[in-house]
C-alpha positions as CSV (number, residue, x, y, z in Angstrom):
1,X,33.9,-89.2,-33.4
2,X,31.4,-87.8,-36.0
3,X,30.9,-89.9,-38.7
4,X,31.5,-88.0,-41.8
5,X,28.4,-86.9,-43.8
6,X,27.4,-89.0,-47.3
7,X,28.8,-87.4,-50.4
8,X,26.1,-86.0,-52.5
9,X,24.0,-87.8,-55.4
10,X,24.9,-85.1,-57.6
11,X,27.3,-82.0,-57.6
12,X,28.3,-79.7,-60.2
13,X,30.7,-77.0,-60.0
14,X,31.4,-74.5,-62.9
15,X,28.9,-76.3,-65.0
16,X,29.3,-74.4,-69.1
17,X,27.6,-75.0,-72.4
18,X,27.4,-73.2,-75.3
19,X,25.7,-73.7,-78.7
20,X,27.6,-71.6,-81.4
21,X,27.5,-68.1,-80.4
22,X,24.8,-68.9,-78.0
23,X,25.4,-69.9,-74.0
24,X,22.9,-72.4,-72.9
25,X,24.7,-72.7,-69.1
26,X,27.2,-69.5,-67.9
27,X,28.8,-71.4,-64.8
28,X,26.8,-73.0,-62.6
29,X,27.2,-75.2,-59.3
30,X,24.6,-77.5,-57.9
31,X,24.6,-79.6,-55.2
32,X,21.5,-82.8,-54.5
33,X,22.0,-84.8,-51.6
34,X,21.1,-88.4,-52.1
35,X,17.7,-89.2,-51.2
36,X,16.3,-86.0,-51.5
37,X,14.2,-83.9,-53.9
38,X,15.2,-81.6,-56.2
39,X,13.9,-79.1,-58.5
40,X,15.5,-77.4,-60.9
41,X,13.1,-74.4,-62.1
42,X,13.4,-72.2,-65.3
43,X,11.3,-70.4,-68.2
44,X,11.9,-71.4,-72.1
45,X,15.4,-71.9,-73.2
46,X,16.8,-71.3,-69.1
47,X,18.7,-74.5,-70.0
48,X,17.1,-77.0,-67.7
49,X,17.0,-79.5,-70.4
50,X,20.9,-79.3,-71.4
51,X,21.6,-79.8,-67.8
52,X,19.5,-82.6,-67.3
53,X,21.3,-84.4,-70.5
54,X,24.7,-83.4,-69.4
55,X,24.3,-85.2,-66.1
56,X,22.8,-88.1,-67.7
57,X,25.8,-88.4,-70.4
58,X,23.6,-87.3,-73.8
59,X,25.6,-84.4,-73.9
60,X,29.2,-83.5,-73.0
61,X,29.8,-79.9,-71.3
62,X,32.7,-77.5,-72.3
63,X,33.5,-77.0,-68.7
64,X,33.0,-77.4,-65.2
65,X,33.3,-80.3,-62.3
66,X,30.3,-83.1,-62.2
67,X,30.4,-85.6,-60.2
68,X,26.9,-87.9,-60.6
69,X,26.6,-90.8,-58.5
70,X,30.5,-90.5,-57.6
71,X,31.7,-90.5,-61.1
72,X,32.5,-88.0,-63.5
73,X,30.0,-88.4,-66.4
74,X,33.1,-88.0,-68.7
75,X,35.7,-90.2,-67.6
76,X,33.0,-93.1,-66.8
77,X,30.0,-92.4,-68.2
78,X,29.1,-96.5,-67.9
79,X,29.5,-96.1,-64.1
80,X,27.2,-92.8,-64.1
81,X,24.6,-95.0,-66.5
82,X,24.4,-97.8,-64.2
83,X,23.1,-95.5,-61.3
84,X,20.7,-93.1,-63.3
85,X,17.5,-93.4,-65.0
86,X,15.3,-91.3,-67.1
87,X,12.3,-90.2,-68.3
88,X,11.8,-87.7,-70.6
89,X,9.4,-85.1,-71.8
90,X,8.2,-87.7,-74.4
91,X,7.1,-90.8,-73.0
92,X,9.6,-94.2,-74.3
93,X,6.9,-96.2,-74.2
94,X,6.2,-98.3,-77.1
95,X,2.6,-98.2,-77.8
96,X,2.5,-101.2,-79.8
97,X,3.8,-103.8,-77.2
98,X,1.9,-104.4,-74.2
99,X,2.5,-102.9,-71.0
100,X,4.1,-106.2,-69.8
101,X,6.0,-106.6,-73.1
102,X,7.5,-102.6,-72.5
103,X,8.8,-103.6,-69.0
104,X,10.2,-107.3,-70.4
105,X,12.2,-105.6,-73.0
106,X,13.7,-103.4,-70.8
107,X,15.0,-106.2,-68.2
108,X,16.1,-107.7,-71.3
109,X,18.3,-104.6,-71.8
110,X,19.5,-104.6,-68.7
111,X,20.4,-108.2,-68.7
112,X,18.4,-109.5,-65.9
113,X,17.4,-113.1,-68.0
114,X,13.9,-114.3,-68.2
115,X,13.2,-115.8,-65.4
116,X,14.8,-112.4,-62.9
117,X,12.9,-109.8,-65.6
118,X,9.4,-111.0,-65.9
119,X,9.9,-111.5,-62.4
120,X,10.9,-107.5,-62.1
121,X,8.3,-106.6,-64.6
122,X,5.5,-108.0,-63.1
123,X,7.0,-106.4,-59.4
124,X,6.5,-103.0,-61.2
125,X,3.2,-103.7,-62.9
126,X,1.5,-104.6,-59.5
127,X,3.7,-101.3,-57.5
128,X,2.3,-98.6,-60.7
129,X,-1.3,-100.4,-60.6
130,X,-1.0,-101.3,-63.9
131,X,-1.3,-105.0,-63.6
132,X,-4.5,-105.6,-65.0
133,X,-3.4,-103.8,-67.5
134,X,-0.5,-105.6,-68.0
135,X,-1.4,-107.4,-71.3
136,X,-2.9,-104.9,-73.2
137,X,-0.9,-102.8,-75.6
138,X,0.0,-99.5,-74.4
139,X,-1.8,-97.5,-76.9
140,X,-4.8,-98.3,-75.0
141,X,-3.4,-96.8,-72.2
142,X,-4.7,-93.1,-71.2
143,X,-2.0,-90.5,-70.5
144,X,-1.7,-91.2,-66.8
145,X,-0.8,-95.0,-67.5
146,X,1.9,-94.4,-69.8
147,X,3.4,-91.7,-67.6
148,X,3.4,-94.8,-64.5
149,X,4.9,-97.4,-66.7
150,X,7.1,-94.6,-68.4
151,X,9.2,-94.4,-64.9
152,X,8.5,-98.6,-64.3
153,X,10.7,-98.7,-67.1
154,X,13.2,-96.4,-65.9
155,X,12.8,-98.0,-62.6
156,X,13.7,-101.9,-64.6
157,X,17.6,-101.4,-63.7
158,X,16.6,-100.1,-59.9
159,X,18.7,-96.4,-60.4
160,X,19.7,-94.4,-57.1
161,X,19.3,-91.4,-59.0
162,X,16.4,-90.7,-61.3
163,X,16.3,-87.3,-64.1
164,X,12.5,-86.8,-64.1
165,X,11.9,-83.8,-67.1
166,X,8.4,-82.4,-67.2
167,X,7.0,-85.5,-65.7
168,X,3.3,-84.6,-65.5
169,X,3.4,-82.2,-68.4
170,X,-0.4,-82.9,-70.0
171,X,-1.8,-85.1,-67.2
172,X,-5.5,-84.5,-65.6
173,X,-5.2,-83.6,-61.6
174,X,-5.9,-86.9,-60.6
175,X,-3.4,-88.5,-62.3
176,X,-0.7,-85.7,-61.4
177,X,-1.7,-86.5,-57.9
178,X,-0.8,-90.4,-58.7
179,X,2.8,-89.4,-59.9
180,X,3.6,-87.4,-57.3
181,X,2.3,-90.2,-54.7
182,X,4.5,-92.2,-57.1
183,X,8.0,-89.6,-56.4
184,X,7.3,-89.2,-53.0
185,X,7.7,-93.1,-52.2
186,X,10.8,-93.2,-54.0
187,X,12.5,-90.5,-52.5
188,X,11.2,-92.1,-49.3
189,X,13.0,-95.5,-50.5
190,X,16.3,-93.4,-50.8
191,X,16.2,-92.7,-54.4
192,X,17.0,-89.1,-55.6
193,X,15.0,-87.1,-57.9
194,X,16.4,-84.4,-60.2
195,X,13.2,-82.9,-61.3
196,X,12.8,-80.3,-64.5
197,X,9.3,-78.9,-64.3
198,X,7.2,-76.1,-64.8
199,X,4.4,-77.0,-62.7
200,X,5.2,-74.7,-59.7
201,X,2.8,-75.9,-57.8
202,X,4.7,-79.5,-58.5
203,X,8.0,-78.1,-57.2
204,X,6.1,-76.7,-54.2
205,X,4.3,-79.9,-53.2
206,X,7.8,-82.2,-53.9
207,X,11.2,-80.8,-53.5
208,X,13.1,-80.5,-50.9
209,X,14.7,-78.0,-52.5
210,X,14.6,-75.5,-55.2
211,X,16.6,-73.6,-57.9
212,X,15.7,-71.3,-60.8
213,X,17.7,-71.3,-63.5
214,X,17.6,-68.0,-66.1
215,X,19.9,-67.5,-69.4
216,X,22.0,-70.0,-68.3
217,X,22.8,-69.0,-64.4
218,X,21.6,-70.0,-61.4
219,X,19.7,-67.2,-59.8
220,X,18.4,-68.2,-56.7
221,X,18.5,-71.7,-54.4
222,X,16.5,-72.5,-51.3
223,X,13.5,-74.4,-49.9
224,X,10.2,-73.2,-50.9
225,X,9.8,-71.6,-48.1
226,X,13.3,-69.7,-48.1
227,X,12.2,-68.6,-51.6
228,X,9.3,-67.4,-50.8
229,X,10.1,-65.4,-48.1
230,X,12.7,-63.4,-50.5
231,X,9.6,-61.5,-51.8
232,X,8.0,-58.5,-50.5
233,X,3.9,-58.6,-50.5
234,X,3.1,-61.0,-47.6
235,X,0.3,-59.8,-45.3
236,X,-2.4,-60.4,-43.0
237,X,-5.7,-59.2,-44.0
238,X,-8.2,-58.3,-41.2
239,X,-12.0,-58.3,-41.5
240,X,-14.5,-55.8,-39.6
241,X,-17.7,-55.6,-39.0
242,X,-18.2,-51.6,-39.2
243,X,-16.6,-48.9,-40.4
244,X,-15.9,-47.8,-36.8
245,X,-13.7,-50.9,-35.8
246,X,-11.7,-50.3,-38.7
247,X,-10.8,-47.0,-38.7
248,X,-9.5,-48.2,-34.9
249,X,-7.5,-51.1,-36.4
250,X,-5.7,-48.6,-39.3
251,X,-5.2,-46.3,-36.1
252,X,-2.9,-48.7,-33.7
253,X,-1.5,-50.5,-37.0
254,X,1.0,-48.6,-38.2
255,X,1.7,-49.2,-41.8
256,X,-1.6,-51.1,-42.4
257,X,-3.7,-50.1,-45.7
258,X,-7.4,-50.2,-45.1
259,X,-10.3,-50.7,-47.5
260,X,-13.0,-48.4,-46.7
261,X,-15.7,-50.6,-49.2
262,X,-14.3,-54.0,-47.8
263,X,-14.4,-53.4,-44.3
264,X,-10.6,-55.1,-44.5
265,X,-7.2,-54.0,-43.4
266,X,-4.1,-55.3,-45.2
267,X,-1.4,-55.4,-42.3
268,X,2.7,-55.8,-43.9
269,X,3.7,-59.2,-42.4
270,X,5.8,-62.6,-43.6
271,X,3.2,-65.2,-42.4
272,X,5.2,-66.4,-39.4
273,X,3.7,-67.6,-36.4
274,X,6.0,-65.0,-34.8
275,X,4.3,-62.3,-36.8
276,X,1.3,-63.5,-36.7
277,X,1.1,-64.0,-32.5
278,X,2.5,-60.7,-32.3
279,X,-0.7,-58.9,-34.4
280,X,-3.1,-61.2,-32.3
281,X,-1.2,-59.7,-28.9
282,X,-1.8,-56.2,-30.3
283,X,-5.4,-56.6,-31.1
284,X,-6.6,-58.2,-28.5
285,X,-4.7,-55.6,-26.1
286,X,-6.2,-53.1,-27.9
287,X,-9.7,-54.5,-27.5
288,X,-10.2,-54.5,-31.5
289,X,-13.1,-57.2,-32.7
290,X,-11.7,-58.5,-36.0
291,X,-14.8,-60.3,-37.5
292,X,-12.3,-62.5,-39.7
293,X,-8.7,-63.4,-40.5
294,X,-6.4,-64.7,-43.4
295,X,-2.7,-64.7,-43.6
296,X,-1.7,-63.9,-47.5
297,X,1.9,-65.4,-48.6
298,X,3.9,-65.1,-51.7
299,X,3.5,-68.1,-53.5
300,X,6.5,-69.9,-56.3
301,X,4.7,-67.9,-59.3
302,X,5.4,-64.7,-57.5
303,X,9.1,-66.0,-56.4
304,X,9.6,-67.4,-60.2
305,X,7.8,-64.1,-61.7
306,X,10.3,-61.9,-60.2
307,X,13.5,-63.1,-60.4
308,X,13.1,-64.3,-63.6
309,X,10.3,-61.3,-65.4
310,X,8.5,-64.5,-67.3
311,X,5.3,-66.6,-66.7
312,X,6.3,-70.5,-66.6
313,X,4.4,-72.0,-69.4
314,X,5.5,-74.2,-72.6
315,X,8.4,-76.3,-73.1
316,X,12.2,-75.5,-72.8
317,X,12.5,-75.2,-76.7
318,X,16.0,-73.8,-77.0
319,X,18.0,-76.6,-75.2
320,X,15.7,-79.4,-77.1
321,X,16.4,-78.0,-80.3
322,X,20.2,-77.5,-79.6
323,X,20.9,-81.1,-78.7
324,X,18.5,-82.6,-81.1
325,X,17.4,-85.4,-78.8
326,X,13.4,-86.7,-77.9
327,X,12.3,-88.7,-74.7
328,X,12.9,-91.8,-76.5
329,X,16.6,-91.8,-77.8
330,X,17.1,-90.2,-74.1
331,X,16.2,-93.6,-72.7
332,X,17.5,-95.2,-75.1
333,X,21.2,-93.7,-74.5
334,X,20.9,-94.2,-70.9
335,X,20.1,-98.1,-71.7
């Protein structure tokens, strides 16, 4: 007998919100499996904020089916709590209390008692490198650090599902690199991560999968890959040494557009293996010498760029102004 699959972290069916006249979220159905990844994509105002605060009880919807964690945010919002953290835009942290002292009162929140949280703070302070650290006030701290002990804190209560919004917005490479170290080992450890971002590169590198939101509907879901692969322009871009080989190579290549001052041919392809084995075969049957090779693919910017028409930059203003909230009194709802 098959056993029967897990239920998912998170699934939303029908999801609406409006503000006033204007609809933030027109209807739309999600699905995260626990353990997993997950990116939810979008330019200014899409709505990936409202969503994010919906599923994490700071804001009710006007309709639609969510189900986070098992529960309905609405009917038990204390049961979706308990299995949820998050960390917003803003960082929670208070920069006058140490890092220790940050972690300590957030184990006091969750009632673990003194002895269980300094034991739990001082777990998370060695596991986010922060422990020598630990008893300086966070104000010291540079950006990077309070990011790390920004999710320790979320991480105080041990959540099976964590909302990460904008998580590296404003951070150097290296310390982007960190956090996403940081996600991958909890998703590894069977947490789930429901992350806002618009850092494509971020979504590339992380989720398992993918959706961009626009005006409030979903407009396309997939892996990275699958996304990609939905838009035209991949190709395979062949380098000669003459003028001669070239003209041979646009010859046999039907459909291949050649660059005379280059010395390169751009040949239509999606940047399979498949493709690409076949173009090899064809070449060397034909007995043309490419001098050099490089397979060209559509990256997320090209896959967010056209089904959306915007760039991804700034911060999802509309849906933060509508609900009024900051990082801080988001973690502070969810405590």
């Amino acid at each position: 007998m098959t056993p029967a699959a897990s239920a998912p972290a998170i699934a939303v069916t029908g999801l609406r919100k409006s503000f006033g006249d204007q609809v933030v979220l027109d209807g739309i159905d999600l699905e995260v499996a626990e353990g997993t990844i997950f990116a939810l994509l979008g330019p200014n105002g899409a709505g990936k904020t409202t969503t994010v605060h919906i599923l994490s009880t700071l804001s009710a919807p006007d309709g639609g089916g969510i189900r986070v964690g098992g529960h309905d945010p609405a009917l038990h919002p204390d049961l979706v709590r308990a299995a949820i953290g998050v960390t917003g835009q803003f960082s929670a942290v208070d920069g006058l209390l140490t890092g220790e002292e940050n972690l300590v009162l957030m184990a006091d929140l969750h009632h673990l008692g003194r002895v269980g949280g300094r034991r739990r703070a001082a777990e998370l302070l060695r596991r986010f490198d922060l422990a020598e650290a630990a008893g300086k006030t966070a104000a010291t701290y540079s950006g990077g650090m309070r990011r790390r002990l920004d999710l320790a804190m979320t991480l105080v209560g041990d959540p099976r599902i964590i909302f990460l919004d904008e998580p590296t917005t404003g951070l150097d490479p290296r310390s982007r690199r960190t956090m996403w170290q940081i996600i991958r080992r909890l998703a590894a450890g069977g947490t789930t991560i429901f992350l806002t971002t618009q850092q494509l590169d971020e979504a590339d590198e992380l989720a398992d999968r993918i959706a961009v939101l626009d005006h409030g509907t979903l407009v396309a879901e997939g892996t990275a890959a699958e996304l990609k692969s939905r838009i035209p322009g991949g190709h395979i871009q062949l380098q000669f040494a003459d003028a001669d080989s070239l003209d041979a190579a646009a010859r046999a290549l039907a459909g291949a557009t050649p660059d005379r001052d280059a010395l390169s041919l751009q040949v239509p392809g999606d940047g399979s293996v498949r493709s690409l084995r076949a173009l090899l075969d064809r070449l060397d049957r034909d007995g043309l010498d490419v001098q050099e090779l490089s397979v060209h693919t559509p990256d997320l910017d090209d896959v967010f760029f056209a089904l959306t028409g915007h760039p991804t930059t700034g911060t999802d203003r509309t849906t933060t102004e509508s609900t009024g909230t900051t990082g801080t009194t988001e973690k502070e709802a969810v405590r």
